[in-house]
TORBADREN-962654 format. One record per residue (C-alpha): residue number from 1; x, y, z. Coordinates in Angstrom, 2 decimals, always signed. Layout:
REM residues N
nuba;c1;c2;c3
NUM;X;Y;Z
...
REM end
This chain:
REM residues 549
nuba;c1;c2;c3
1;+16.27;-48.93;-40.51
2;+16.16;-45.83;-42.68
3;+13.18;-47.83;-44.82
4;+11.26;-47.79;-41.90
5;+12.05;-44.15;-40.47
6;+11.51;-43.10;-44.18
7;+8.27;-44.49;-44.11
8;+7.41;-42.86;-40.30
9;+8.15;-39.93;-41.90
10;+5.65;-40.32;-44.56
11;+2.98;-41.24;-42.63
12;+3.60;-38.20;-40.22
13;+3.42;-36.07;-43.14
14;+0.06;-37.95;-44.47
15;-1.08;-37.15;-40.92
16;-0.61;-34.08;-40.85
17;-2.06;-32.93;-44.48
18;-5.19;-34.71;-43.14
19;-4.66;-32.45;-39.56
20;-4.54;-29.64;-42.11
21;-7.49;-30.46;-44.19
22;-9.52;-31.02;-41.25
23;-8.61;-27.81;-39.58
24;-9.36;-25.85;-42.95
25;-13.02;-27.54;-43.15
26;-13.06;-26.17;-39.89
27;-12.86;-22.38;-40.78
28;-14.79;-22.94;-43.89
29;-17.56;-24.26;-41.16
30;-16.62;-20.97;-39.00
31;-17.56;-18.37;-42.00
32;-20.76;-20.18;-42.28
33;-21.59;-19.58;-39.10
34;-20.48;-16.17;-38.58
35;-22.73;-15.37;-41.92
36;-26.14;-16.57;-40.01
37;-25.58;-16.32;-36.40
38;-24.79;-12.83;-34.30
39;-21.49;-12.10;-31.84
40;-22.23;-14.02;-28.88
41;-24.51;-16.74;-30.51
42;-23.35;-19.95;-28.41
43;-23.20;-21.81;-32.12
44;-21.20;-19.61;-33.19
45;-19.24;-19.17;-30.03
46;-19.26;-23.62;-30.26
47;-17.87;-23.40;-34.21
48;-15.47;-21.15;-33.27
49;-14.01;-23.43;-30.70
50;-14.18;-26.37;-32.74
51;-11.89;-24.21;-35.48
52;-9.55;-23.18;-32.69
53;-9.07;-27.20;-32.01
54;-8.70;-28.32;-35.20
55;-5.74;-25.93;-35.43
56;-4.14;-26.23;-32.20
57;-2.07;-29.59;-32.64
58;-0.95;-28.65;-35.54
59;+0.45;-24.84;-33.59
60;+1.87;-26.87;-30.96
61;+4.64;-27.67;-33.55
62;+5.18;-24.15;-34.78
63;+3.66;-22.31;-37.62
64;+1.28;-22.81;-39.56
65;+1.61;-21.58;-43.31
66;-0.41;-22.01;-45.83
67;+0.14;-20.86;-49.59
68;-3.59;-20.20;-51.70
69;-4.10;-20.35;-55.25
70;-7.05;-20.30;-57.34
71;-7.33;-23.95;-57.72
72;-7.00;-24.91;-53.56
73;-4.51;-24.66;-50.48
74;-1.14;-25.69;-50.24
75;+1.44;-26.75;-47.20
76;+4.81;-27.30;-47.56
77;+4.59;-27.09;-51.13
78;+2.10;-29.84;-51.46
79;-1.74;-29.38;-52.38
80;-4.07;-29.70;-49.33
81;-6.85;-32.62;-50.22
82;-7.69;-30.50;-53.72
83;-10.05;-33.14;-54.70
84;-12.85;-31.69;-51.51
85;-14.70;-29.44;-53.53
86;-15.68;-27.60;-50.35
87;-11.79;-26.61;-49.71
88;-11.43;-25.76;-52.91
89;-14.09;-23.18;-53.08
90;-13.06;-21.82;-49.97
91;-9.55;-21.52;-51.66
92;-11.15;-19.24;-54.24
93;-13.34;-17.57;-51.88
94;-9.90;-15.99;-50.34
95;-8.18;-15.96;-53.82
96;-11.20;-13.41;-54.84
97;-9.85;-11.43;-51.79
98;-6.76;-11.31;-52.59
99;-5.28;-13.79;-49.92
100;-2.29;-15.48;-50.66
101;-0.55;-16.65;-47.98
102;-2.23;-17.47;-44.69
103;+0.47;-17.64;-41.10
104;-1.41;-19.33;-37.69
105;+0.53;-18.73;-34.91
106;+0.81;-20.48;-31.78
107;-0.28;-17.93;-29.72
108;-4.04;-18.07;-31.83
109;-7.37;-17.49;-29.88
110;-10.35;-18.07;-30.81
111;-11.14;-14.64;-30.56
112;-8.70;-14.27;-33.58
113;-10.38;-16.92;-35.66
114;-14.09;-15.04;-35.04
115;-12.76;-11.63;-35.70
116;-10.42;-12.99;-38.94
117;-14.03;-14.53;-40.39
118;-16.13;-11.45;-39.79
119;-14.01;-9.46;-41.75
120;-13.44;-11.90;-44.26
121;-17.01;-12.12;-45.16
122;-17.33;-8.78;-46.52
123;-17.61;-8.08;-50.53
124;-14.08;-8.64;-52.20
125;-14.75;-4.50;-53.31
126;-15.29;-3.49;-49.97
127;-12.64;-5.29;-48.48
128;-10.18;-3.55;-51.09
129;-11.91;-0.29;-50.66
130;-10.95;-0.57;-46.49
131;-7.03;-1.33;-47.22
132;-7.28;-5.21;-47.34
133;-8.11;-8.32;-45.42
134;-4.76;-7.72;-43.20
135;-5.33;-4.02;-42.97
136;-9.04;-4.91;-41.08
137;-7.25;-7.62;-38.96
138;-4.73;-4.88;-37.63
139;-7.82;-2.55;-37.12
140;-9.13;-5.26;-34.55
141;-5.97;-6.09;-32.80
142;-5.86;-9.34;-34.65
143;-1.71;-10.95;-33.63
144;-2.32;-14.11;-33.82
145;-2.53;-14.76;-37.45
146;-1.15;-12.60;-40.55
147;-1.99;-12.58;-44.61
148;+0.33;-12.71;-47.21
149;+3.30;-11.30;-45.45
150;+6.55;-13.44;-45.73
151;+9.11;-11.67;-43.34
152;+8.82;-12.92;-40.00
153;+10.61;-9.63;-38.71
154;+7.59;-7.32;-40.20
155;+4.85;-9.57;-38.52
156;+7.15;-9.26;-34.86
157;+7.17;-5.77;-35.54
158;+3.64;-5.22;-36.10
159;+2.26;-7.45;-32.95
160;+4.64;-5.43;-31.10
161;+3.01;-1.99;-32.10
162;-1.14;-3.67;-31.27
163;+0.05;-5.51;-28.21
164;+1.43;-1.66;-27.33
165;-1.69;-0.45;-28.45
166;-3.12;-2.96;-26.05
167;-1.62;-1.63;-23.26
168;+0.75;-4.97;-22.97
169;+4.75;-5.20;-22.87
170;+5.87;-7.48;-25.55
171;+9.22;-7.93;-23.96
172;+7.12;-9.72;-21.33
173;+5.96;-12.67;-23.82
174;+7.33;-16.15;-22.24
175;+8.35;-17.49;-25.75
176;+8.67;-16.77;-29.60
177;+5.74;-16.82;-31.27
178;+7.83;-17.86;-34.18
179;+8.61;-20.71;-32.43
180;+7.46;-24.40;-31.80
181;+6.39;-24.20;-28.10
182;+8.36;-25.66;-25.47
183;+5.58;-28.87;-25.08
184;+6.33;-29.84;-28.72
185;+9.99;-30.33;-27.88
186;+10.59;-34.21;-28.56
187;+14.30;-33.64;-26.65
188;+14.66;-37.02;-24.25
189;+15.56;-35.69;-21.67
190;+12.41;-33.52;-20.91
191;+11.02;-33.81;-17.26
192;+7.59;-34.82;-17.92
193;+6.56;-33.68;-14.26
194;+6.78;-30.57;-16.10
195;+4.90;-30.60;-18.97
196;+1.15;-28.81;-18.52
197;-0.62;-31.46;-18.81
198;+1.24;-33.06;-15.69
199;+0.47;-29.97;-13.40
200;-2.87;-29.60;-14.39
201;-3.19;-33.43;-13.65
202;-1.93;-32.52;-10.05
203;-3.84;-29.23;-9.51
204;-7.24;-31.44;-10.87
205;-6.31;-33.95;-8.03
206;-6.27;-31.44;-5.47
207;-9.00;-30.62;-3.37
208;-9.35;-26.68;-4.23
209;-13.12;-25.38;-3.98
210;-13.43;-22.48;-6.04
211;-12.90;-19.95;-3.16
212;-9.20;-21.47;-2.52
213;-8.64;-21.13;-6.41
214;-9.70;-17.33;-6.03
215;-7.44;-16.57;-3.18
216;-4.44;-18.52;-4.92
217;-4.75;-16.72;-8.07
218;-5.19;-13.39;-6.43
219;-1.49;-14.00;-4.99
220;+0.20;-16.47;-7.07
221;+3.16;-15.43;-9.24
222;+4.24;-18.31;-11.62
223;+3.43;-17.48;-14.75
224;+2.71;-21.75;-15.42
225;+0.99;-22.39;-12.33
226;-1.39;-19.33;-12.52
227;-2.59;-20.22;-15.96
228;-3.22;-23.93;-14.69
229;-5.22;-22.43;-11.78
230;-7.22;-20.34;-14.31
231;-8.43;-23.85;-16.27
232;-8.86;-25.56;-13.07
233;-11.25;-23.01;-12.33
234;-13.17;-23.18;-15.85
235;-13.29;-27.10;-14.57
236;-14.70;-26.88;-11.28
237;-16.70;-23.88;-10.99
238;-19.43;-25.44;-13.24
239;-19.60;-28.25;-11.02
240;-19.92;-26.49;-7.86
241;-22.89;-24.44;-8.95
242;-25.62;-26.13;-7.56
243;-23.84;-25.40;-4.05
244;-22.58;-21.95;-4.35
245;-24.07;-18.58;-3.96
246;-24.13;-15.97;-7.05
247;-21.53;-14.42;-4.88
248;-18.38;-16.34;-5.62
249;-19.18;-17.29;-9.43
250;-19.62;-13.19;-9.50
251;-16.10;-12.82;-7.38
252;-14.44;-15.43;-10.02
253;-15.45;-13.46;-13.28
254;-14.49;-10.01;-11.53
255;-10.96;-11.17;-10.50
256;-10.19;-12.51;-13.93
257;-11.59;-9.20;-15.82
258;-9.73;-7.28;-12.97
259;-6.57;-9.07;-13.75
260;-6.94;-9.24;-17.57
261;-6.90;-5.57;-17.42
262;-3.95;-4.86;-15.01
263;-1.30;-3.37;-16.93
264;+1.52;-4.27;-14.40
265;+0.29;-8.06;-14.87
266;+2.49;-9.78;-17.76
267;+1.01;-11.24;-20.67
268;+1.08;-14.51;-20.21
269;-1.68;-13.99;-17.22
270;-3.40;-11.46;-18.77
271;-4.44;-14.19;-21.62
272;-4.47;-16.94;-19.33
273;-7.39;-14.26;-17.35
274;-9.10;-13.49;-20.74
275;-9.31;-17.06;-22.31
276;-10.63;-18.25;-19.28
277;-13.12;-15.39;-18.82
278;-14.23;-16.94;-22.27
279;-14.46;-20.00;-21.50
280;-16.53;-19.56;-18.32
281;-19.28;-18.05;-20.58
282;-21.11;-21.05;-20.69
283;-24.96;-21.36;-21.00
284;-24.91;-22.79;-17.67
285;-23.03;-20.50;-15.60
286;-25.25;-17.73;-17.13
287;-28.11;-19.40;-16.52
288;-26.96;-19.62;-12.96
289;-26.38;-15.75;-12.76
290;-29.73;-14.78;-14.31
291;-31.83;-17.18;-12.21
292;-30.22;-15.49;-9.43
293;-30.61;-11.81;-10.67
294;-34.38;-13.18;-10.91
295;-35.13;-14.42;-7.80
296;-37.48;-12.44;-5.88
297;-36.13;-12.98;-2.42
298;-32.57;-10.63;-4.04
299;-31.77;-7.62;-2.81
300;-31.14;-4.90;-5.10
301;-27.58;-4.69;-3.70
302;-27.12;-8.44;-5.53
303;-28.51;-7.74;-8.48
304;-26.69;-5.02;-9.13
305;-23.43;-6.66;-8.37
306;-24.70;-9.25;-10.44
307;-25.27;-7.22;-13.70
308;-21.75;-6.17;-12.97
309;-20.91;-10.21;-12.99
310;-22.67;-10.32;-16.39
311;-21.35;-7.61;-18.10
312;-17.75;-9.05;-17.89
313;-19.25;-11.81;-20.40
314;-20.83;-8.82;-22.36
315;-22.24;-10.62;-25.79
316;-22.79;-13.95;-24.48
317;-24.45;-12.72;-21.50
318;-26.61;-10.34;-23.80
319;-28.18;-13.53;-25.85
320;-29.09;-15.53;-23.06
321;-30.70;-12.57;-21.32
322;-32.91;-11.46;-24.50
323;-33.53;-15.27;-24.68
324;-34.93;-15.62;-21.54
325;-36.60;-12.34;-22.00
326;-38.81;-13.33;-24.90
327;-39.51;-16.98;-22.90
328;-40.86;-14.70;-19.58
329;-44.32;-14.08;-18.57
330;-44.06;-12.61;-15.79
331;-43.60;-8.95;-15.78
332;-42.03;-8.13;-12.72
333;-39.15;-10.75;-14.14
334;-39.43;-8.61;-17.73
335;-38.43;-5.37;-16.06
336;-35.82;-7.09;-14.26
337;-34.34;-8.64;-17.18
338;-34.92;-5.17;-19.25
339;-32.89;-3.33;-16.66
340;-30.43;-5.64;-16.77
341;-29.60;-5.46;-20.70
342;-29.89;-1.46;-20.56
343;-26.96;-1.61;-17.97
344;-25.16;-4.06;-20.62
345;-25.31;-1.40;-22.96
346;-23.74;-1.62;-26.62
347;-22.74;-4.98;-26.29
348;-26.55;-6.08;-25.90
349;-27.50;-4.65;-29.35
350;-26.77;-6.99;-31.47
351;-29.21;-9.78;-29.73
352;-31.64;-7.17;-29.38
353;-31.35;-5.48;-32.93
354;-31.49;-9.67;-33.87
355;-34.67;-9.48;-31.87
356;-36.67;-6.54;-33.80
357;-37.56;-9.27;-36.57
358;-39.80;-11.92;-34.13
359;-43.28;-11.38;-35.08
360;-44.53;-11.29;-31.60
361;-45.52;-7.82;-31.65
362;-44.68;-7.59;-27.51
363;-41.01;-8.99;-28.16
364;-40.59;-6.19;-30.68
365;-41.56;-3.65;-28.55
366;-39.65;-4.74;-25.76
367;-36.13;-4.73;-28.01
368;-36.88;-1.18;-29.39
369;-37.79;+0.04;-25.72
370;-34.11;-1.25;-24.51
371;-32.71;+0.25;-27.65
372;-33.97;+3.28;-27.12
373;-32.61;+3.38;-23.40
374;-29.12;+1.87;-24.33
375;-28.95;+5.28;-26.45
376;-26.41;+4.02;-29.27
377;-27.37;+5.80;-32.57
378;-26.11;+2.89;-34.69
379;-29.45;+1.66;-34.26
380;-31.52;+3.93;-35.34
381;-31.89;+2.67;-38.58
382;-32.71;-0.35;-37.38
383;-35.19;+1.02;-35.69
384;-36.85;+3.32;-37.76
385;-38.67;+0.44;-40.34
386;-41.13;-0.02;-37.15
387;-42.53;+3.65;-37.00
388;-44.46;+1.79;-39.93
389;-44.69;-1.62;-37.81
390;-48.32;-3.12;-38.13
391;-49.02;-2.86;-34.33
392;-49.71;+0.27;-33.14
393;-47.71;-0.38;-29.72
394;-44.68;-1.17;-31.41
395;-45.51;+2.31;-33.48
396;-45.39;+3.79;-30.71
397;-42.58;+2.78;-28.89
398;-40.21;+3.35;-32.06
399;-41.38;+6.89;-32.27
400;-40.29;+7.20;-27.96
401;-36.91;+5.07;-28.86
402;-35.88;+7.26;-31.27
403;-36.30;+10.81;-29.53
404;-33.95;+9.23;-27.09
405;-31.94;+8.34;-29.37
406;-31.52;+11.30;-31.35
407;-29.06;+11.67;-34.32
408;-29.98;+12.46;-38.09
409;-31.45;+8.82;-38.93
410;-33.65;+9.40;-35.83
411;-34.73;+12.97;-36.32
412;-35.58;+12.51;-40.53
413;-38.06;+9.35;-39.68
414;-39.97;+11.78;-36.72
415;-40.10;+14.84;-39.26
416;-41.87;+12.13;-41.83
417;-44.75;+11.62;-39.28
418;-44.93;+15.02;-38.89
419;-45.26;+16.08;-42.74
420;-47.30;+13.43;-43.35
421;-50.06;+14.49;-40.58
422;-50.03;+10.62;-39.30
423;-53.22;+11.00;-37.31
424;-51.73;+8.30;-34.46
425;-48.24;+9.00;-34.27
426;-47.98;+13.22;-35.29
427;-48.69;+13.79;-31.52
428;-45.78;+11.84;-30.17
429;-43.92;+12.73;-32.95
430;-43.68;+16.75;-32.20
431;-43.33;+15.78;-28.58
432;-40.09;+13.66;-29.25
433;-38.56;+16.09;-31.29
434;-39.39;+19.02;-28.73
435;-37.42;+16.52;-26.14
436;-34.24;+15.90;-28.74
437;-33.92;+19.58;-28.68
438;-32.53;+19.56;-32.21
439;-32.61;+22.59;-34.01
440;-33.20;+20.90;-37.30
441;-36.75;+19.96;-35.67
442;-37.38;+23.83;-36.14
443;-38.49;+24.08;-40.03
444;-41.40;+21.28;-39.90
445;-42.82;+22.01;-36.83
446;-42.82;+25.84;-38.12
447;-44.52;+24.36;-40.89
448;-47.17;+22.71;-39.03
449;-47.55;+25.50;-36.53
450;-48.25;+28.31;-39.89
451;-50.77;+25.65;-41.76
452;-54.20;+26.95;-42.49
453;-56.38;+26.05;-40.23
454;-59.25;+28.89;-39.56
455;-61.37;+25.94;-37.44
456;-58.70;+25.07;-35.00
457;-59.38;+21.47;-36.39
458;-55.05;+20.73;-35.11
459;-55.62;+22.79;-32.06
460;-53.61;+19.89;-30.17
461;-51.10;+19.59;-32.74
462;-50.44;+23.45;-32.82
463;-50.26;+23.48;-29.00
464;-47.63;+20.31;-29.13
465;-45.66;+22.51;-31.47
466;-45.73;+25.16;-29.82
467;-44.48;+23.66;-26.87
468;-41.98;+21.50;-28.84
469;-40.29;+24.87;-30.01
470;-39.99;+26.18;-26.77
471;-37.92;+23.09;-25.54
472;-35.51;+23.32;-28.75
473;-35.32;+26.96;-27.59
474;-34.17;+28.40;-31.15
475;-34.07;+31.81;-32.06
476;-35.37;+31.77;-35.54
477;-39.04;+30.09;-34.16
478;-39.30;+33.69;-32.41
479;-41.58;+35.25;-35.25
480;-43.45;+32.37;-35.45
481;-44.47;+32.23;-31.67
482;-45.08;+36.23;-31.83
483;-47.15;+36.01;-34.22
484;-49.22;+33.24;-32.52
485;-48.93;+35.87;-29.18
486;-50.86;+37.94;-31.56
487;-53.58;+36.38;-32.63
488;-56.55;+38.26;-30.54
489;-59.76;+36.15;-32.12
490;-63.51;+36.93;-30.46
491;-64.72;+33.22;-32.21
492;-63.48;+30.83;-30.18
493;-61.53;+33.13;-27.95
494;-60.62;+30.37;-25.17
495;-58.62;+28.17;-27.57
496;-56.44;+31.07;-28.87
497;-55.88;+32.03;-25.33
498;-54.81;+28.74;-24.82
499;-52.25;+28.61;-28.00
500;-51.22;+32.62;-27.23
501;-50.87;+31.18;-23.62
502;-48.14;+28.15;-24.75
503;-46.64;+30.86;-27.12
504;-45.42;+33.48;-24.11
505;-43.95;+30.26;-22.37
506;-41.91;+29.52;-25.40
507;-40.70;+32.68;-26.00
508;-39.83;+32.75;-22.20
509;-37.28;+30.11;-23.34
510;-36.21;+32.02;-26.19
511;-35.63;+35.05;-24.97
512;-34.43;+37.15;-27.92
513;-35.21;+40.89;-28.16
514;-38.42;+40.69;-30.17
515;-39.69;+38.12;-27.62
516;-38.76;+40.22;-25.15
517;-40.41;+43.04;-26.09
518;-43.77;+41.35;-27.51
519;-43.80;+39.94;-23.75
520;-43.75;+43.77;-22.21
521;-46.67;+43.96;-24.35
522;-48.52;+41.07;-23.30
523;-47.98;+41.52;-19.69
524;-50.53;+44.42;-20.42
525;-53.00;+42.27;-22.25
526;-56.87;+43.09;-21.59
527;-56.85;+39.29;-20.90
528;-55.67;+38.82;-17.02
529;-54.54;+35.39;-17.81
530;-52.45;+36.32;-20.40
531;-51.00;+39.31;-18.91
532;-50.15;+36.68;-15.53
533;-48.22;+34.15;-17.69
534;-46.35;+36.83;-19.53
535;-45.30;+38.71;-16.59
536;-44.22;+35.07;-14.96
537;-42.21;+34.25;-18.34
538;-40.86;+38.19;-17.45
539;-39.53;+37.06;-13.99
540;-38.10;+33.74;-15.39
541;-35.74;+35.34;-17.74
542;-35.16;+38.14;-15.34
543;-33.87;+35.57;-12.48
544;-32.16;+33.40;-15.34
545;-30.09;+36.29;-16.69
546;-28.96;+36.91;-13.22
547;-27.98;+33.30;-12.15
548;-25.91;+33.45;-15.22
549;-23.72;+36.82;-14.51
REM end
């Protein structure tokens, strides 16, 4: 009798090394795919899952700790299959980053797993330089997995402080995380009626469309039976699509993001709301949604409430929508789709920054046109390589992205096309940084607007300066534009009227004394059209200074 449960126990423990090894190939699989694919990527997104379930039957029964040494893994004191070369690089790999100890805990997500790779993929140096592997993981609200820390008391006490962060009660956590889970108990005399699996049998059997599922969860207060709800909706809502309106699959992911952001709600629904919001983020259901946002016969009404549906999936909605943007051909469906990702915002610019590389020259333009709209400055320097793109359209619309964009990165690639008298682009150029209204535009446009040029052979460029320095509306470009005021010429009078013309409406934004008082004298001008503006640009700051006291 002991014989045999002596051997039972040895071929559970044979198991489970081969449960660990597996799960370990797993992650090594994960930080491949986080390497080559972006947030959101649905392989990446399918990896990360397939990590998560290689771990999980091994969490049911408690922790999972792991000791790492040069030569492999370890669990339970015993090396991990050291003779799979793979493992044991990926043993050194963390070794080099000074990881010794790896802790799963029950409560992982696969959120966790993606976030733990992303940072572990960085250069050993850098990772030092930022505080550590575990110092990055606290900086993303990583809880359910810890490095090299051995008392369980410090890791309780630091998920406490993010899940605070968080905006979450950890007195409000249903069990231990330090714990085997309540499932894994192997007591007899556990009621199997009440084991997860069980209800979710039950709920599965009952008839609930997904519109009976939405009104349960919106009152239901058992913290078991309101996460089984949440998975039987994951199940059936896919399989309903074909018959449903946009409207309910957009109700569904609203309620759940409403939820998973209710701080009154405990914890235990708040994940339950969030790992199903996850899961829903199919290529199906999207699919669904976009064909929908598409269809000409919507109102604008839906599709706005629909880009609200889509932005609760935020990355994964982002890559299917760029997807299906560089598949369309028609344009009405383009704009729609463009619209749609602008509204997205920052979490569309990774697929679209991912995008800038296709050499379609129309798919390029069409990323750095969202860019520019979505207005983060982050990618500006993604953008500015294509003010040199080969296609003069994509040119173009870099130089228009980033004077919406604005920011340093921006502002030194538009002063380049300006010093460097780029026949095609100068022209937009001065006009984008007139719009940014940066100060630092000042110097090279001052440059451009004093350069020799007795011909007037940059007449246009002058008189896009000019203008430009008006907008930006900074004192020191005062002498500059009085001094253009007073350029009286008899050969080829009209064009200097023209420039002196666009001067006394810049210093009519400027407004210092000296403009003031060159304007007195040009509202007595022997020119009549000169003397007109002037006097105008007179009124102007005469009815602004008043609005103002």
């Amino acid at each position: 009798m002991d014989e045999n449960h002596s051997n039972h126990n040895k071929l559970a423990k044979f198991d489970h090394q081969n449960q660990v090894s597996a799960a370990l190939l797993g992650i090594g699989k994960l930080f491949k795919a986080v390497r080559f694919y972006p947030p959101g990527h649905p392989a990446l997104e399918s990896t990360c899952k397939e990590a998560h379930n290689l771990l999980s039957p091994l969490l049911r029964q408690g922790n999972l700790i792991l000791s790492i040494k040069k030569n492999g893994f370890y669990w339970q004191g015993k090396p991990v299959s050291s003779e799979i070369p793979v493992l044991k690089a990926l043993a050194f790999y963390f070794f080099a980053r000074l990881v010794h100890r790896l802790l799963f805990l029950p409560d992982l997500t696969t959120r966790d797993l993606e976030a733990f790779a992303r940072c572990a993929i960085g250069e050993p140096a850098e990772i030092q330089r930022a505080g550590g592997l575990q110092e990055l993981l606290l900086q993303q609200h990583i809880t359910g997995l810890f490095l090299n820390e051995i008392d369980l008391q410090t890791i309780q006490a630091r998920r406490e402080e993010i899940l605070i962060e968080q905006g979450l009660d950890p007195e409000l956590l249903d069990q231990n995380p330090f714990e085997p889970p309540p499932e894994a108990s192997s007591s007899a005399d556990t009621d199997p009626s009440l084991l997860p699996e069980a209800l979710l049998e039950n709920l599965t059997t009952a008839q609930l469309d997904p519109e009976e599922l939405l009104r349960q969860l919106e009152g239901e207060s058992s913290d078991q039976r309101y996460r089984l709800l949440c998975q039987k909706l994951v199940v059936i809502l896919p399989e309903h699509l074909h018959e449903l309106e946009w409207i309910t699959p957009g109700k569904a992911l609203l309620l759940l993001a409403r939820h998973g952001a209710e701080k009154a709600r405990n914890n235990t629904q708040r994940r339950a709301c969030l790992e199903a919001l996850d899961q829903l983020g199919s290529p199906e259901l999207m699919q669904f949604f976009i064909n929908a946002l598409c269809d000409k016969h919507q109102h604008s009404a839906g599709r706005t409430d629909i880009i609200k549906a889509l932005s609760m999936l935020q990355e994964k909605a982002a890559v299917v929508l760029v997807d299906r943007l560089a598949k369309e051909d028609n344009s009405q469906v383009r704009k729609l789709l463009s619209e749609a990702l602008v509204k997205l915002g920052n979490c569309a610019t990774p697929a679209l920054v991912e995008r800038l590389a296709d050499n379609r020259w129309y798919i390029a333009r069409n990323a750095i046109a969202i860019l520019g709209k979505i207005k983060n400055r982050k990618t500006a320097i993604h953008i500015r390589p294509y003010l040199d793109h080969r296609d003069y359209r994509v040119r173009r619309e870099a130089v228009r992205a980033l004077s919406l964009i604005g920011g340093p990165i921006a502002l030194k690639g538009l002063q380049k096309l300006i010093n460097d008298r780029d026949r095609e682009l100068c022209p937009l150029a001065i006009v984008a940084l007139g719009a940014m209204q940066n100060e630092a535009a000042v110097d090279p446009l001052l440059r451009l607007l004093g350069s020799f040029d007795p011909l007037l052979k940059n007449f246009d460029l002058k008189k896009r300066a000019i203008k430009a320095l008006g907008a930006i509306g900074a004192p020191q470009a005062a002498p500059a534009l009085i001094k253009v005021l007073n350029q009286k010429r008899f050969w080829k009078r009209n064009l200097y009227n023209k420039l002196r013309s666009c001067a006394i409406q810049a210093l009519g934004n400027i407004a210092t004394e000296n403009s003031l008082a060159a304007l007195e004298v040009a509202s007595k001008d022997s020119s009549p059209l000169i003397a007109h503006i002037a006097r105008e640009a007179l009124d102007k700051i005469s009815a602004r200074t008043q609005n103002e006291f």
